[in-house]
C-alpha positions as CSV (number, residue, x, y, z in Angstrom):
1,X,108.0,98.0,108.7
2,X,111.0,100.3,109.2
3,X,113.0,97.0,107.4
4,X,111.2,97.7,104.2
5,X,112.1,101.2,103.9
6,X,115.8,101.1,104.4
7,X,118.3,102.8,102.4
8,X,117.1,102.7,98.4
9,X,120.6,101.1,97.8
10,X,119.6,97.7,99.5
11,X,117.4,95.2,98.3
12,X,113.9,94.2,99.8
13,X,114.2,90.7,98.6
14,X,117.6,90.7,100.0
15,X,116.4,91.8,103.7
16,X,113.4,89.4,103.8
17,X,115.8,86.7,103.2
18,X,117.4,87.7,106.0
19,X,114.6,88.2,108.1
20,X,113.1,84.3,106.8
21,X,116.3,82.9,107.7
22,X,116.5,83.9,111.1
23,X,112.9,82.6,111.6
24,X,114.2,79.1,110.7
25,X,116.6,79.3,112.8
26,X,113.6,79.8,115.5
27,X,115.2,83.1,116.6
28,X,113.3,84.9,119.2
29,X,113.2,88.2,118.4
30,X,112.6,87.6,114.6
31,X,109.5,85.7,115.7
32,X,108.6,88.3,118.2
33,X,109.2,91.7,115.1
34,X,107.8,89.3,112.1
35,X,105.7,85.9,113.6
36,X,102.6,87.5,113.0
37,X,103.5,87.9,109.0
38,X,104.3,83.3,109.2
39,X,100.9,82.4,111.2
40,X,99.9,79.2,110.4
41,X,103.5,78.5,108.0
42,X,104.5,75.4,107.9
43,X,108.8,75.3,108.1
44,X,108.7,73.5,105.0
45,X,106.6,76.4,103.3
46,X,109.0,79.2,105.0
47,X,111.9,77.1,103.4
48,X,109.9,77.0,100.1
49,X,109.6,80.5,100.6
50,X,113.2,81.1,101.3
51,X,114.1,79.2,98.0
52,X,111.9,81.4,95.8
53,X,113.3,84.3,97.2
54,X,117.0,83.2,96.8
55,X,116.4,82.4,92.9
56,X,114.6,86.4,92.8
57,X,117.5,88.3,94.6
């Protein structure tokens, strides 16, 4: 949670990019802080996911 509060100066969509592409990457420890959030996610939906974010930021 403490991601989404950052400084006011940075943008949400921005950092949950971030956070969705370390996922595909199968990074541990993002799996371990934000896993819970992609339960049942398919890789293709994350990277569907990660596409509509891109075109929002």
């Amino acid at each position: 949670m403490e991601r989404w509060l950052a400084k006011s100066d940075s943008h949400p969509l921005a950092k949950r990019l971030a956070d969705l592409s370390l996922l595909l990457e199968n990074d541990a420890g993002a799996w371990e802080r934000y896993g819970q959030f992609y339960e049942g996610w398919s890789h293709k939906e994350i990277v569907e996911l990660v596409e509509a974010v891109k075109h929002a930021v």
